[in-house]
C-alpha positions as CSV (number, residue, x, y, z in Angstrom):
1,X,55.3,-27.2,37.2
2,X,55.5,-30.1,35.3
3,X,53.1,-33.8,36.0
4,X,53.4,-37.1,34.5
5,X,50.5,-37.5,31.9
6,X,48.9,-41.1,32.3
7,X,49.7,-43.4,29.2
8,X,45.7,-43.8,28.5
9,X,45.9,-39.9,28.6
10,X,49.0,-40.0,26.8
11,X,47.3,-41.4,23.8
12,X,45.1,-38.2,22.9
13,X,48.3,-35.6,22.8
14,X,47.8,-34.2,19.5
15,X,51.7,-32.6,20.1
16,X,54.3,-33.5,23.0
17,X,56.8,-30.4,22.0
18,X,56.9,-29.2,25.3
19,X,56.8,-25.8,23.9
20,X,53.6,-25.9,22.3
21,X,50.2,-25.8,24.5
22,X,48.1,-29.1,25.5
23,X,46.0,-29.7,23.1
24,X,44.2,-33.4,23.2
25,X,42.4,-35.2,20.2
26,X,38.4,-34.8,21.0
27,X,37.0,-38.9,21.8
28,X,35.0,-39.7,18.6
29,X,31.7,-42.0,20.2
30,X,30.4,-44.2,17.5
31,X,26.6,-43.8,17.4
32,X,24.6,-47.1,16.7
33,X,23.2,-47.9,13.1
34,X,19.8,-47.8,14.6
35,X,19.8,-44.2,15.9
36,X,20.8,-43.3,12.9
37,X,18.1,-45.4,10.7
38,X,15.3,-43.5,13.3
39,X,16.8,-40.1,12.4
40,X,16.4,-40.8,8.9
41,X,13.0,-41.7,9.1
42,X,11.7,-39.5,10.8
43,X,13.1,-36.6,9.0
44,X,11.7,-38.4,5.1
45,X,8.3,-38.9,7.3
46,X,8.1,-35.5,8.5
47,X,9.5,-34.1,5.5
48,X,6.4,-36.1,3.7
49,X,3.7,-34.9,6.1
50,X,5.5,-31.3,5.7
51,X,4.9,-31.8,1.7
52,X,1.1,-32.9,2.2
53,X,0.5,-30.3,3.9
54,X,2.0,-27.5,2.5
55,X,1.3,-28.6,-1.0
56,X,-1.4,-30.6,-1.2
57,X,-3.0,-29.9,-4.9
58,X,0.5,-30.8,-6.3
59,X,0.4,-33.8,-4.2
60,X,-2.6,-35.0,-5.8
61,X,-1.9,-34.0,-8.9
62,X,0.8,-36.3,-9.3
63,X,-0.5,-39.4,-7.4
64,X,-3.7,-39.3,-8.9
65,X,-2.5,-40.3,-12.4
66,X,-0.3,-42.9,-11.6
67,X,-3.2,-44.6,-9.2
68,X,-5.2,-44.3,-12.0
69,X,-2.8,-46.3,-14.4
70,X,-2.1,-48.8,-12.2
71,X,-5.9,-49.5,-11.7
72,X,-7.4,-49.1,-14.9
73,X,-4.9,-48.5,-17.5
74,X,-3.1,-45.8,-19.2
75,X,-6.1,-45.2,-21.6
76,X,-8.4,-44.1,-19.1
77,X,-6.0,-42.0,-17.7
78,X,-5.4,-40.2,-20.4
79,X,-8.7,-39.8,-21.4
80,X,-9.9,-38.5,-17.3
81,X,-6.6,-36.0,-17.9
82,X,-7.9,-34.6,-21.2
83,X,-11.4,-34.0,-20.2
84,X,-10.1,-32.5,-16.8
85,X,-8.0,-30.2,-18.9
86,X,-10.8,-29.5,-21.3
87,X,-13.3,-28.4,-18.5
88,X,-10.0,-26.5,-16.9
89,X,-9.8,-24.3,-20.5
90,X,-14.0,-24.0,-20.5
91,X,-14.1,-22.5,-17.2
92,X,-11.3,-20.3,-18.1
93,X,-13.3,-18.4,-21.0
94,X,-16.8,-18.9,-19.6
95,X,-15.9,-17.0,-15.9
96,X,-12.3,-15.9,-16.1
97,X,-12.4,-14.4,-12.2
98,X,-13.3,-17.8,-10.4
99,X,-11.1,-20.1,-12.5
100,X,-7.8,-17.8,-11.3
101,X,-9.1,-17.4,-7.9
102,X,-9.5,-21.2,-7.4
103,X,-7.0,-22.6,-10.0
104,X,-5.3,-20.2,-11.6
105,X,-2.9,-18.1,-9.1
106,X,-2.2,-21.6,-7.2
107,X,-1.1,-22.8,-10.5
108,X,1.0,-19.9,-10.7
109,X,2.3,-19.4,-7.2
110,X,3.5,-23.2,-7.5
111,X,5.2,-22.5,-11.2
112,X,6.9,-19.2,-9.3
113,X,8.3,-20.6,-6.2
114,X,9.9,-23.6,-8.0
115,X,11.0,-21.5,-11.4
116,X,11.9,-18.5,-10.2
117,X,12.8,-17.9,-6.3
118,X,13.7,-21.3,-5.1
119,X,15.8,-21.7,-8.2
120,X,17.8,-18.2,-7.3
121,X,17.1,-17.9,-3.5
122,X,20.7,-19.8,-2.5
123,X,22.4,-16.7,-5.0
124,X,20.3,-14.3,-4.3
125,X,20.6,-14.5,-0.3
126,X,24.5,-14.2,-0.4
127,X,24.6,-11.9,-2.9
128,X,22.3,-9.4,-0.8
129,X,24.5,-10.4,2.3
130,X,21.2,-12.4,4.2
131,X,22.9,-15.0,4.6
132,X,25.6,-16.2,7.3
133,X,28.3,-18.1,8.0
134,X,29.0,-20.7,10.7
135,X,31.6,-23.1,11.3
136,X,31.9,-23.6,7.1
137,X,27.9,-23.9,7.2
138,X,25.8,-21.4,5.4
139,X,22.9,-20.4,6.9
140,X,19.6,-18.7,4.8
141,X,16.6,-17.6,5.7
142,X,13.8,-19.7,4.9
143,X,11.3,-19.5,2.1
144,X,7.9,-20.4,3.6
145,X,5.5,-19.4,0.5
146,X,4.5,-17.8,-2.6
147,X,1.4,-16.2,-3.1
148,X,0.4,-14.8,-6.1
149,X,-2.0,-12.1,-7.5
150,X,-3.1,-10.4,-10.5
151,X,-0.2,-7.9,-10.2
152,X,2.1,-9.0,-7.9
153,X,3.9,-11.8,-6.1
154,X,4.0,-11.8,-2.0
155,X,6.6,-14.2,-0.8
156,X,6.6,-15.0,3.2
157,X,10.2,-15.2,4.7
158,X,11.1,-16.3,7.7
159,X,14.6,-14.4,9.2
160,X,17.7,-15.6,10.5
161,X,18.0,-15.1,14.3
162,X,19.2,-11.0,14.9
163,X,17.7,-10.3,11.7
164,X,15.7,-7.0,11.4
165,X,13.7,-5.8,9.0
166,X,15.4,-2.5,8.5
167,X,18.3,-5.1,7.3
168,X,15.7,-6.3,4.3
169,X,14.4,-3.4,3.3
170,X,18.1,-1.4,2.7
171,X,17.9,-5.0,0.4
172,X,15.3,-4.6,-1.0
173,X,16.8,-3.6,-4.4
174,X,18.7,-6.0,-4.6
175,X,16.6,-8.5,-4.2
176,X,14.0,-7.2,-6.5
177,X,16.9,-7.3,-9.6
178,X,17.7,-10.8,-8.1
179,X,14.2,-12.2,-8.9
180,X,13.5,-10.3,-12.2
181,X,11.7,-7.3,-10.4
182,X,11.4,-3.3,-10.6
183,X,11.0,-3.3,-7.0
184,X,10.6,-5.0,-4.0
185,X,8.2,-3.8,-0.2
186,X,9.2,-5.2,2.7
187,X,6.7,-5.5,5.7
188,X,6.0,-7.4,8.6
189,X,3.9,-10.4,9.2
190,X,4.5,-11.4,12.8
191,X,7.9,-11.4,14.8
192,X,10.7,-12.7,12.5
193,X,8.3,-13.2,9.4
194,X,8.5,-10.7,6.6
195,X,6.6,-10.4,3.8
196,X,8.1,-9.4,0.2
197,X,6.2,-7.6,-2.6
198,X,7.1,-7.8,-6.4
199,X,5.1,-6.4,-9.0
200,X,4.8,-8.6,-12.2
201,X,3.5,-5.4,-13.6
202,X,2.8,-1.7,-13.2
203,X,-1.4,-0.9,-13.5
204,X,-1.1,2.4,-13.1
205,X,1.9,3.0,-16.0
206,X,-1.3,4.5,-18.3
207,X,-3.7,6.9,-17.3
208,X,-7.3,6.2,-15.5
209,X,-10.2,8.1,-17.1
210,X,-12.5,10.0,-14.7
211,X,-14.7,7.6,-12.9
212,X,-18.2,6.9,-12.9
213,X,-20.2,8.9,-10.6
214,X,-21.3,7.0,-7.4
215,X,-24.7,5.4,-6.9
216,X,-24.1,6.2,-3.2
217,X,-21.7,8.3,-1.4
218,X,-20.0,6.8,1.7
219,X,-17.9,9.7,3.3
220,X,-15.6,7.0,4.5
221,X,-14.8,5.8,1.3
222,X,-14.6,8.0,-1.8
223,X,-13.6,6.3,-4.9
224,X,-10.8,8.6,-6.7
225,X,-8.8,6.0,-8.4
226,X,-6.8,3.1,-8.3
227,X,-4.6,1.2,-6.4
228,X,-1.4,-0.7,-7.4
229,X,-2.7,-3.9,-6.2
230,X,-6.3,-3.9,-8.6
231,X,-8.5,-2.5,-5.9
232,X,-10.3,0.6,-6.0
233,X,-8.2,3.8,-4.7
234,X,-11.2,5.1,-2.1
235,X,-9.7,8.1,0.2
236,X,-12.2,9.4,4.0
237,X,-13.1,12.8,4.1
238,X,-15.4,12.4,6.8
239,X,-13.3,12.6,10.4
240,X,-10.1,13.3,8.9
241,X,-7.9,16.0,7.2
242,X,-5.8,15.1,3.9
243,X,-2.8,16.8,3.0
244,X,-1.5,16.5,-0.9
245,X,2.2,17.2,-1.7
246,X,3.5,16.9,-4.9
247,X,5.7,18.9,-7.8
248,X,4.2,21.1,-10.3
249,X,3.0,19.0,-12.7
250,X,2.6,15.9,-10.2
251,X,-1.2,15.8,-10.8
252,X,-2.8,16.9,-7.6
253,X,-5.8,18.0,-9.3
254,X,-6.9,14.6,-10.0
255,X,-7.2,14.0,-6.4
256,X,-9.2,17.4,-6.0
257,X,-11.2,16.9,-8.5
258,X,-11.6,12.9,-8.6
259,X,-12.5,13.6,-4.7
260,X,-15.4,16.4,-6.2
261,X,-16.6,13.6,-8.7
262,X,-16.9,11.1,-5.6
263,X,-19.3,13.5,-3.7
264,X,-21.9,15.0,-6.3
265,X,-24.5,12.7,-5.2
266,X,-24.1,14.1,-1.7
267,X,-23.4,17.5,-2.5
268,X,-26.9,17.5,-4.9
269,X,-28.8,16.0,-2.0
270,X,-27.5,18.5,0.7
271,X,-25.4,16.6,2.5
272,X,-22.3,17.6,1.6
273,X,-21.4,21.4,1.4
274,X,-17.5,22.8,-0.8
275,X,-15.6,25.2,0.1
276,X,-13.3,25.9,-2.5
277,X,-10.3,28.3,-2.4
278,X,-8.2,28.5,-5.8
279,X,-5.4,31.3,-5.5
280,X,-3.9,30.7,-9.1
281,X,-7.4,30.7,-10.2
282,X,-6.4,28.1,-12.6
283,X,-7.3,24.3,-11.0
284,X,-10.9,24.9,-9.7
285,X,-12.8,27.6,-11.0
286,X,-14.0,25.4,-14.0
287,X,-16.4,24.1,-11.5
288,X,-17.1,26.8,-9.5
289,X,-20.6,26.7,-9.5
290,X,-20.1,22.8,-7.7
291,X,-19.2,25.1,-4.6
292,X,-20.9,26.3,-1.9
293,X,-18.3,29.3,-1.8
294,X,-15.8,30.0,-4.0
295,X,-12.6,32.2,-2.9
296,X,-9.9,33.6,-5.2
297,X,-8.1,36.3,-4.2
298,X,-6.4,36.3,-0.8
299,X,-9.0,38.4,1.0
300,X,-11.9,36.3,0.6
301,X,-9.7,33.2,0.8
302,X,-9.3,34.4,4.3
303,X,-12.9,35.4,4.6
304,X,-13.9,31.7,3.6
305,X,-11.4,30.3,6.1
306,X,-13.2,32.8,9.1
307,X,-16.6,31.9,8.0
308,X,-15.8,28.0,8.1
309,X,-14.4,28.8,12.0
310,X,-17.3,30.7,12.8
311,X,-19.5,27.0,11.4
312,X,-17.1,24.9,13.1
313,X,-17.7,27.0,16.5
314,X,-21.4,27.0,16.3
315,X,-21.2,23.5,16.0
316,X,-19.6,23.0,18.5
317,X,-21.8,24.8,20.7
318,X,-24.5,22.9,19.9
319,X,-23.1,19.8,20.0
320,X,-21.6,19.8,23.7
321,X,-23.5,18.0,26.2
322,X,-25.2,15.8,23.5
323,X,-22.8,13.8,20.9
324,X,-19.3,13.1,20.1
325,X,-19.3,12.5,16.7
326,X,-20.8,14.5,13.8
327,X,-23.6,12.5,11.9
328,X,-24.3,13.4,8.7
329,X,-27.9,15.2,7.8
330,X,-29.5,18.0,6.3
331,X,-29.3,20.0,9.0
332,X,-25.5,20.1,9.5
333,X,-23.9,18.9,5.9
334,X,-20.3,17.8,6.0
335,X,-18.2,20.7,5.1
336,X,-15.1,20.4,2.5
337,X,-12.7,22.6,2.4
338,X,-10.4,22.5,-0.4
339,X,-7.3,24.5,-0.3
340,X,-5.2,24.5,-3.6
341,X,-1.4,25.6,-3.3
342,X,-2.1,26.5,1.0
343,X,2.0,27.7,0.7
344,X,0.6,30.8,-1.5
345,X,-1.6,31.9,1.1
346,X,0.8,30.9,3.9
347,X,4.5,31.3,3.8
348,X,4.8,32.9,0.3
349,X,2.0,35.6,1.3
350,X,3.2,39.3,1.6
351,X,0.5,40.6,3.7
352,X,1.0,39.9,7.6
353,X,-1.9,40.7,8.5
354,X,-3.7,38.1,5.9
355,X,-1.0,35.5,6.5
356,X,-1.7,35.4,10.1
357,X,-5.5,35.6,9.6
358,X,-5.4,32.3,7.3
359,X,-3.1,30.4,9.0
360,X,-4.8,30.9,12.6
361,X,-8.2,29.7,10.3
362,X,-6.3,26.6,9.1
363,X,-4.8,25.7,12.3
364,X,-8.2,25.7,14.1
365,X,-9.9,23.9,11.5
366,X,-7.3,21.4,11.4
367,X,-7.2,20.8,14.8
368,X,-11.5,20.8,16.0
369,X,-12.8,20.9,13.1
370,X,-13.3,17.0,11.9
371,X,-15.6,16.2,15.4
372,X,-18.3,18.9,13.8
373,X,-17.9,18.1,10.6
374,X,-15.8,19.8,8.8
375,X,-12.5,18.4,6.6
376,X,-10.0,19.5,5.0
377,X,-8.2,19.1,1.8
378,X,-5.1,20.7,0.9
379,X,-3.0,20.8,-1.3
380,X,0.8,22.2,-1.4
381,X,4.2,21.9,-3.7
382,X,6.8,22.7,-1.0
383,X,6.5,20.5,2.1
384,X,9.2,22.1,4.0
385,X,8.4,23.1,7.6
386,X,8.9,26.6,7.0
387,X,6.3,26.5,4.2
388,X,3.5,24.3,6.0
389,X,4.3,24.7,9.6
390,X,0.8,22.9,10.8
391,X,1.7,19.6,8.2
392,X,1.5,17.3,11.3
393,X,-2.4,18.2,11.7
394,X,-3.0,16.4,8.8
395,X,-3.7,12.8,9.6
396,X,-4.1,11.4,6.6
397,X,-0.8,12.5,3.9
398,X,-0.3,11.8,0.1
399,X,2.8,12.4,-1.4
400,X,2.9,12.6,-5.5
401,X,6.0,13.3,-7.5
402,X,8.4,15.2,-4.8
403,X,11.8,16.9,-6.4
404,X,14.1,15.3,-3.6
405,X,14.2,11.9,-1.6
406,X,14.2,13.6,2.0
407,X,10.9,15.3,1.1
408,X,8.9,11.9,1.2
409,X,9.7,11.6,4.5
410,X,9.0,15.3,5.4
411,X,5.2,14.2,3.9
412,X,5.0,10.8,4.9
413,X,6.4,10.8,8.2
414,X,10.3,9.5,8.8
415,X,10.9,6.3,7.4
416,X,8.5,6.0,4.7
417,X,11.2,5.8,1.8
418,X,12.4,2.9,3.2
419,X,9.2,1.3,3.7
420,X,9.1,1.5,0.0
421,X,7.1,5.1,-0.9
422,X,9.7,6.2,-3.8
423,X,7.9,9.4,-4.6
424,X,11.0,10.8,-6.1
425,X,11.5,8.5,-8.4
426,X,7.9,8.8,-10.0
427,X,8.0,9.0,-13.6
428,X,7.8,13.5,-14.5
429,X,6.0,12.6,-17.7
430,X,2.6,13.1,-17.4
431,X,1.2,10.2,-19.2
432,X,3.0,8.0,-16.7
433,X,3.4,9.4,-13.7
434,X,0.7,12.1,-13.3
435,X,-1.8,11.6,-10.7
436,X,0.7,8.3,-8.6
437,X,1.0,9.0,-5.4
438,X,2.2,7.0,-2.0
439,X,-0.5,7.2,0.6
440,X,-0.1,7.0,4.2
441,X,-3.1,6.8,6.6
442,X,-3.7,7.8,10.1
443,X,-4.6,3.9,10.6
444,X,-1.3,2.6,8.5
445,X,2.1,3.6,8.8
446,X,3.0,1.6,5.5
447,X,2.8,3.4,2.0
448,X,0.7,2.3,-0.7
449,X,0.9,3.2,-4.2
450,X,-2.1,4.1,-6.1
451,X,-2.7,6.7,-8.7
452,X,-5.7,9.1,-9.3
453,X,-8.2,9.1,-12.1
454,X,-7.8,12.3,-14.7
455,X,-11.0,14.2,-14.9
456,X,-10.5,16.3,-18.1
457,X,-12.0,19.9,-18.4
458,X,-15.1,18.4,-20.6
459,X,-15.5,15.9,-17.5
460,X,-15.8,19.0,-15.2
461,X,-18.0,20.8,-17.5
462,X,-20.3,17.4,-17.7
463,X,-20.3,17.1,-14.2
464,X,-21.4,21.0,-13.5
465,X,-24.1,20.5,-16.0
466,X,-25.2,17.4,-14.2
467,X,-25.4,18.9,-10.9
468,X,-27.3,22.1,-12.2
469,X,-29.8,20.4,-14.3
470,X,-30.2,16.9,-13.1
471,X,-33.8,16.2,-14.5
472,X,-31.9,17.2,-18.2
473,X,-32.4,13.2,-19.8
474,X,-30.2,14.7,-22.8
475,X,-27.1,13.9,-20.0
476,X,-24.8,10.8,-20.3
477,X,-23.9,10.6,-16.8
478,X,-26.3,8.3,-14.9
479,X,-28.9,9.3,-12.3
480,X,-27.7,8.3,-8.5
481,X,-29.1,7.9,-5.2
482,X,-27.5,9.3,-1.7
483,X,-27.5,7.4,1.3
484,X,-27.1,8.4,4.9
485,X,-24.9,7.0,7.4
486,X,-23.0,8.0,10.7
487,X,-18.9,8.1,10.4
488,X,-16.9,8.4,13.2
């Protein structure tokens, strides 16, 4: 049914074929010159509070010269800005540490963010598909800041609404290439803030040297190595159990044996008690007289396993009715246990009746055993389920150089390769990628990367002398002290 259209109506046809649909031009409302001056300034004054705030250093760095010059000349000026600059390359080479903690990474962040990511972030968002279109608008996430450190950058990005950070980390190669890095850790701040990790450089492309032996042993804490980031590598053995995966070749006796170096103080004073059990009699019997029992063969292996059970029980006996938690003493030591290749004496082991004798031991260690006192440390090549069925008691899991990508997560727990722990793609040489592993902790479900000092067979020998003759002066390794201390 057809009406007459009004001629003011009439007006906003866009098309009268009265084939075609209605369609009317939208009213276009003139807004006043002065709502428009007001929206300008207050977007250059918050934009100006925004740049105070955010970078204030810079700020002052480029006001301050120019007040100067107006007030006293250009002379004085540049005489204040050489001086500064002076004392700014003295402080440098007197205490390096201070002048980049206070100066230089600021210096560095600010010369990042404008040279590198803000220059390719427009490219580098569309070309990793973060970005969105709108109505012809493009709309990126938003850079909020670059921090940087001695090895690495850590931008902060905020994400566009429906974003999620499963979406940025299947990026994540991409945007390391995009900003001139070998890789790139996605993780999250808060709710739609992510925060990006690129390595300027790889610490742990050489190998460590065996480190020096502890002045004092916290059980919590054991140095072993290093970690991507500059920090100490320190891995608990007290309250947890640790389980080591990696290829032959992947260097999981430099855990072992870093871990060994870590507790010599402890073990000389009495306070910390190694089982050892070395089935290819190859990794640990340089320094079997470190341990308080040493098994080869598969018999006593199982032997050692009963008689740590039968300590674990008595323990436990004791301790019911009075604490929770084992506290460290003379009395009751913390007890090691240290399983090299655990699949030998497991799933690849012929006799059924020694089979099912250890792995009933390791089970009920793994699961009692770290409120009395007792941890353990094993390690394995193959971390299939049908080679370590009891891989889930471990709390705390390292993963070295694995042959195939869906064996990270069978280490790590499911989604740790995209959380960033590549541990197939560690380097098979040994002077590069021996000893790098990806850590998960109990506490943590993100990965870090950290690699394990070598402790050579001389360093082994050295330490076995130290332990066994400790009043010998002859002895480069230094003298230590052990203190006590109650871990959870």
């Amino acid at each position: 049914m057809l009406r007459r259209t009004h001629g003011e109506v009439a007006g906003d046809l866009v098309t009268t074929n009265p084939g075609a649909p209605v369609m009317f031009r939208p009213t276009v409302v003139q807004t006043p010159a002065i709502i428009t001056l007001c929206v300008l300034a207050w977007r250059f004054v918050s934009g100006l509070v925004r740049l105070l705030y955010r970078h204030p250093i810079a700020v002052h760095a480029y006001l301050a010269p120019v007040a100067a010059t107006l007030r006293y000349g250009w002379v004085f000026t540049a005489w204040c800005f050489g001086c500064v600059v002076l004392a700014l390359v003295v402080w440098a080479f007197a205490h390096r540490p201070s002048f980049c903690l206070v100066v230089g990474w600021r210096l560095l962040a600010y010369w990042r963010l404008i040279a590198n990511y803000r220059r390719h972030w427009s490219f580098a968002m569309s070309g990793a598909g973060l970005s969105r279109m709108d109505k012809a608008l493009e709309y990126r996430p938003r850079l909020v800041k670059v921090v940087c450190g001695p090895v690495a950058d850590v931008v902060t990005v905020k994400m566009l609404k429906g974003q999620s950070p499963e979406l940025w980390r299947d990026r994540s190669d991409n945007l390391a290439h995009a900003f001139g890095s070998a890789s790139c850790r996605v993780s999250i701040v808060r709710a739609g803030v992510l925060r990006l990790t690129f390595p300027r450089r790889d610490l742990l492309a050489s190998p460590i040297p065996a480190l020096p032996i502890p002045a004092t042993v916290d059980l919590a804490a054991v140095p072993i190595g290093l970690c991507e980031d500059g920090k100490p590598w320190t891995l608990k053995v007290h309250g947890t159990h640790v389980l080591v995966a990696g290829a032959t070749g992947a260097g999981k006796g430099s855990i072992i044996w870093s871990t060994v170096r870590g507790l010599l103080p402890a073990i000389r004073a009495g306070l910390v008690e190694v089982i050892a059990l070395d089935p290819k009699l190859m990794e640990l019997s340089y320094g079997r007289d470190i341990f308080r029992r040493y098994a080869s063969s598969p018999e006593d292996c199982a032997d050692a396993l009963e008689e740590a059970v039968t300590l674990m029980q008595d323990r436990a006996g004791l301790f019911a009715g009075h604490v929770r938690s084992h506290t460290v003493s003379l009395e009751y030591p913390f007890v090691l246990v240290i399983v090299d290749e655990v699949a030998f004496l497991t799933a690849y082991q012929s006799d059924k009746d020694l089979k099912r004798r250890i792995s009933a031991a390791l089970a009920t260690l793994t699961t009692q055993g770290r409120a009395v006192g007792i941890g353990v440390l094993a390690a394995l090549q193959d971390p299939r389920k049908e080679v370590m069925n009891i891989r889930n008691l471990f709390p705390d899991k390292l993963a070295m150089r694995l042959d195939e990508s869906e064996q990270v997560d069978m280490v790590l727990g499911d989604g740790a390769r995209e959380r960033g722990a590549l541990a197939d793609c560690i380097s098979p040489v040994p002077a590069v990628g021996a000893g790098v592993a990806y850590v998960r902790l109990e506490a943590s479900p993100n990965p870090t990367r950290a690699r394990a000092a070598y402790v050579s067979d001389d360093d082994i020998r050295d330490m076995v002398a130290w332990l066994t003759a400790p009043d010998d002066d002859t002895l480069t390794l230094p003298q230590t002290q052990t203190s006590t201390g109650e871990a959870a």
